[in-house]
C-alpha positions in Angstrom: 4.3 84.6 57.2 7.1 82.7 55.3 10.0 81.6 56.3 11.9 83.8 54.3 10.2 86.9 56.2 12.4 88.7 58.0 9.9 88.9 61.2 13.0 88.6 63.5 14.7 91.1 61.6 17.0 93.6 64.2 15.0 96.6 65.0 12.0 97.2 64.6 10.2 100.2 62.9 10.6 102.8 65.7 14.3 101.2 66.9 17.8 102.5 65.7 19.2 100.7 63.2 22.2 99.2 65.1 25.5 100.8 63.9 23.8 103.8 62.5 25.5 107.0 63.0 23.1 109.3 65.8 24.5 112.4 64.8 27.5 114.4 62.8 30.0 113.5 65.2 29.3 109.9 64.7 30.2 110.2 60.9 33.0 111.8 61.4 35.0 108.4 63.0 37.3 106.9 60.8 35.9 103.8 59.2 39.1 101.7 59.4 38.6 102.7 62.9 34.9 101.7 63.3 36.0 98.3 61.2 38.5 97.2 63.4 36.2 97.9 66.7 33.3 95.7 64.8 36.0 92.9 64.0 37.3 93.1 68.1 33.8 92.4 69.7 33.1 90.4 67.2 35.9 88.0 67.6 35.0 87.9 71.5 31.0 87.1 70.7 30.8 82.9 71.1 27.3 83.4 69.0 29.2 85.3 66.1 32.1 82.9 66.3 30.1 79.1 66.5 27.9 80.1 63.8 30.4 81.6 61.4 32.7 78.4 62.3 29.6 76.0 61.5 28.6 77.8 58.2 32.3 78.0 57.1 32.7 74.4 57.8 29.5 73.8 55.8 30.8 75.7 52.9 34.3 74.8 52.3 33.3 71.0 52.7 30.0 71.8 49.4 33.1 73.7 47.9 36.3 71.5 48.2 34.3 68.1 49.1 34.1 67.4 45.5 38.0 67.2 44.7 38.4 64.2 47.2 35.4 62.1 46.1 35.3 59.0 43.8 31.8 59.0 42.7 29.5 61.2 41.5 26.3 61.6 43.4 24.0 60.3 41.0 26.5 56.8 39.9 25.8 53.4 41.4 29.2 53.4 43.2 28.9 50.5 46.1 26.3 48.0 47.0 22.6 48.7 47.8 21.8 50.2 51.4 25.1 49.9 53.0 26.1 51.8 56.2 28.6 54.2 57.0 31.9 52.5 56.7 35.5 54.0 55.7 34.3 53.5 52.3 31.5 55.3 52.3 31.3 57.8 55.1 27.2 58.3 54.8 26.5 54.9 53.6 24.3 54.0 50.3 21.3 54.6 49.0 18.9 52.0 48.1 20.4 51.7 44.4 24.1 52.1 45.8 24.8 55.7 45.7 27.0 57.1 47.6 25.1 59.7 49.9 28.4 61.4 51.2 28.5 63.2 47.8 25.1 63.4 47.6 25.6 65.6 50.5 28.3 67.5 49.0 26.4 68.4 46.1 23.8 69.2 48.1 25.5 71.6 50.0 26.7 73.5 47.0 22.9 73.7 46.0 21.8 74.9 49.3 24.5 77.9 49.9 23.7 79.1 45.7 20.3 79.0 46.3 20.4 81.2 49.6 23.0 83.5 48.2 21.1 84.2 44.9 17.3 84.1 46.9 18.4 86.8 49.3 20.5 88.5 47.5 17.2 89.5 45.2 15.4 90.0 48.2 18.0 92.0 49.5 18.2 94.3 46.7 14.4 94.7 45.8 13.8 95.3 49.0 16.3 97.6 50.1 16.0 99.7 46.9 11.9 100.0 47.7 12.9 100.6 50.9 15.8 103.6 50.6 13.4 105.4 47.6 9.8 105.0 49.7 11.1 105.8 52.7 13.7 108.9 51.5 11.3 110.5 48.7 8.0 110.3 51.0 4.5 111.8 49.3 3.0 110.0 46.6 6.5 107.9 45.9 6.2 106.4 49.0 2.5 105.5 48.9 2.3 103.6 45.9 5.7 101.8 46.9 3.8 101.1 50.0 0.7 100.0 48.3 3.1 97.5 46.5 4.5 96.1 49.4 1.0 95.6 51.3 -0.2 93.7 48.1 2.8 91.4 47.6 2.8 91.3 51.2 -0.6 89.5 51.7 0.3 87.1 48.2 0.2 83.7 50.3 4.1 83.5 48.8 4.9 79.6 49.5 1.6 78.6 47.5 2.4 81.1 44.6 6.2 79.0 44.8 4.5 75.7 44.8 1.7 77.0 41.5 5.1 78.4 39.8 7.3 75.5 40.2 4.8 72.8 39.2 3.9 74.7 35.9 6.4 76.9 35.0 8.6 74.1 34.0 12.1 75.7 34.5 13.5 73.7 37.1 16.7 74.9 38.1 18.9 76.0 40.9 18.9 79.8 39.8 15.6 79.7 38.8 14.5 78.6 42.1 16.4 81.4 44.0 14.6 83.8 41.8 11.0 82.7 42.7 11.8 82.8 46.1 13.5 86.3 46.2 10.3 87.7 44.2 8.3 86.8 46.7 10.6 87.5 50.0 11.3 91.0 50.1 8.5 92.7 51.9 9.1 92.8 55.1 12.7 93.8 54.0 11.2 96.9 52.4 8.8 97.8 55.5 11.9 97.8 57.7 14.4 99.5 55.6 11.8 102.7 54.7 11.2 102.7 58.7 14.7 103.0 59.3 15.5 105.6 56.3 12.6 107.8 57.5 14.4 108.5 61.1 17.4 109.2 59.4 16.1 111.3 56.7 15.4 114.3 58.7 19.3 113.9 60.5 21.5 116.9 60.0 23.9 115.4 57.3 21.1 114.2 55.4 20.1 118.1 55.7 23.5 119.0 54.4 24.2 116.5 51.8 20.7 117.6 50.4 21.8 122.0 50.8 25.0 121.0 49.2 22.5 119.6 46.1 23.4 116.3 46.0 21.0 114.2 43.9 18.6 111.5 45.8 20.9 108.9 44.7 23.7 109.7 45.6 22.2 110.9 49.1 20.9 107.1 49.4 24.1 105.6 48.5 26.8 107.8 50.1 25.0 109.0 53.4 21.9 106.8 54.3 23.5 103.3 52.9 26.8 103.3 55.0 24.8 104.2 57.8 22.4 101.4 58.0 25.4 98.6 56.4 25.3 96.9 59.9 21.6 96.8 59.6 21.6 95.9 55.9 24.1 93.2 56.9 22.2 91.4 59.4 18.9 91.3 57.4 20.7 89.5 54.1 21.8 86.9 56.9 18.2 86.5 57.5 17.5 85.9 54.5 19.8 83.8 53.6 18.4 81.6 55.6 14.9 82.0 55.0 15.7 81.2 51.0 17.1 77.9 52.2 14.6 76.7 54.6 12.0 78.0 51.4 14.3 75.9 48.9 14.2 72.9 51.3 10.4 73.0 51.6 10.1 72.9 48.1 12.8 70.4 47.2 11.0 67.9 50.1 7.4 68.5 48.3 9.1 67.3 45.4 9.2 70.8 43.2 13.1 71.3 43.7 15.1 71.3 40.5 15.6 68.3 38.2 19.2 68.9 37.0 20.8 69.0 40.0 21.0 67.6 44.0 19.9 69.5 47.0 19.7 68.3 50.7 15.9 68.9 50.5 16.0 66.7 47.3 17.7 64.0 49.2 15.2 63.9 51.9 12.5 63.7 48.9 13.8 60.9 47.8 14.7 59.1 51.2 10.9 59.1 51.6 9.9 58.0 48.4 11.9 54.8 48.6 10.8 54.0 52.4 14.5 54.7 53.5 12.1 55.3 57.0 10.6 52.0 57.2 13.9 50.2 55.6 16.1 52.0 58.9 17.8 53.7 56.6 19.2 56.6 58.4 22.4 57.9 57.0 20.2 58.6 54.0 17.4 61.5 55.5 19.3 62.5 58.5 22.7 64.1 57.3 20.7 66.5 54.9 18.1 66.8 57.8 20.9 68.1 60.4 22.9 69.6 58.2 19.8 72.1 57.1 19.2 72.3 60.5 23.0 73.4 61.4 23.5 75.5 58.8 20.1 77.9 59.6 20.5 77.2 63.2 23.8 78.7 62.9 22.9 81.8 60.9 19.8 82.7 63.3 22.6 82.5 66.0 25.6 84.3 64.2 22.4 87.0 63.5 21.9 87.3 67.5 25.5 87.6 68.3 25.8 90.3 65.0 22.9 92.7 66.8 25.4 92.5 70.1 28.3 93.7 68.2 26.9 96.2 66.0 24.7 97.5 69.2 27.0 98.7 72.4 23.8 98.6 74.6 23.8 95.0 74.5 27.6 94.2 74.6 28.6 92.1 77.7 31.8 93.8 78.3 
């Protein structure tokens, strides 16, 4: 299992997708209504608020961090392993660079590669998911088949063989190999979910009133399961980072750009360890740390909102 699996996904194959609608009369509440409930408890959850507040932080800082800095993260902008001073908040690196906007950088790099990487996850997945677990029969076997195959691929060594010989080494193209390979587990838990709700009595309807299997999928098993959905893109969100990380450490991040993993990579290569320097490896360290940390924990606090049996009230 990867990191990128969603194994603590919300639910499980027999549980209710949290926020999905039990019956008729649960479709028939007004969404704005149903929104502004989700948005109340969710304001009152400390898990839901800490981690938003700490991933927030973490991404206006990659995204406004560069309009306030003087150097570049790659120029030779003070002298050689400095500490943090006023100057430079993170210190320097061995050859003077500033590693506060290393950092920066780095951030940007991290958030674009967990955004693209589990956003194709997400929709690979999902889409396998809604058609094998809606259309059943032969559809869903071979779908299944798929997933079982792609599921026992040893994905992280099959991201290390790509990335050393591929030779595209780039931000996006990174996100890509790890979505490929990350969606699953996604797929097993969104058919289990779409088969319980398959058989409900709208579905029944939508399907009398002969509405296509699209449009069933997207306008009455979708919105139901959008909490679910929700919560399992945060998941792997994170999973695509701590993937990218692992990669960028090993030394097969990209080349045209900086990552916090990549800063680690080279932290080690030029003994910043053994030299005590350690404003260079930990502020990518923690902040990989905090930003993960704080989605697992924004994830938690999400399955108490969206599920009333385990709001404290």
């Amino acid at each position: 299992m990867t990191a990128t699996q969603p194994a603590a996904a919300p639910g499980t194959e027999a549980a209710e997708p949290p926020g999905a609608a039990p019956s008729s009369s649960a479709t028939a509440r007004k969404p704005g209504g149903d929104a502004r409930e989700t948005l109340y408890f969710a304001l009152r959850n400390p898990k839901v608020v800490i981690g938003s507040v700490v991933v927030l932080a973490f991404l206006l800082l990659g995204l406004l961090g560069p309009l306030f800095l003087k150097f570049a993260p790659m120029d030779y902008a003070g002298p050689p392993m400095a500490p943090p001073s006023a100057d430079f908040p993170f210190g320097t690196t061995t050859f003077g660079q500033d590693v506060f906007a290393q950092f920066v950088a780095g951030l940007r790099s991290t958030f674009l590669v967990g955004l693209l990487g589990g956003g194709v996850a997400a929709v690979i997945g999902m889409t396998i998911g809604f058609v094998a677990g809606y259309c059943g029969g032969l559809i869903d076997e071979l779908l299944n088949m798929l997933t079982n195959v792609v599921l026992v691929i040893p994905g992280f060594v099959v991201l290390i063989i790509i990335n050393a010989y591929l030779g595209v080494r780039s931000v996006p193209m990174q996100a890509l190999y790890i979505g490929v390979f990350s969606w699953p587990w996604v797929a097993r838990a969104v058919r289990a979910q779409t088969l319980s709700l398959r058989s409900r009595d709208f579905i029944d309807l939508a399907r009398l009133s002969g509405a296509g299997v699209g449009t069933i999928l997207r306008r009455e098993v979708a919105p139901n399961m959008y909490s679910y959905l929700f919560m399992t893109f945060v998941l792997l969100f994170g999973g695509s980072i701590l993937t990218a990380a692992s990669l960028d450490f090993i030394g097969l991040g990209p080349t045209n750009a900086m990552s916090l993993g990549l800063m680690m990579n080279q932290a080690v290569q030029w003994s910043a360890l053994h030299l005590g320097l350690w404003w260079w490896f930990v502020p990518p360290g923690l902040g990989i740390t905090l930003i993960v940390g704080s989605l697992y924990i924004m994830n938690v606090g999400l399955d108490e909102v969206f599920n009333p049996k385990l709001r404290e009230m």
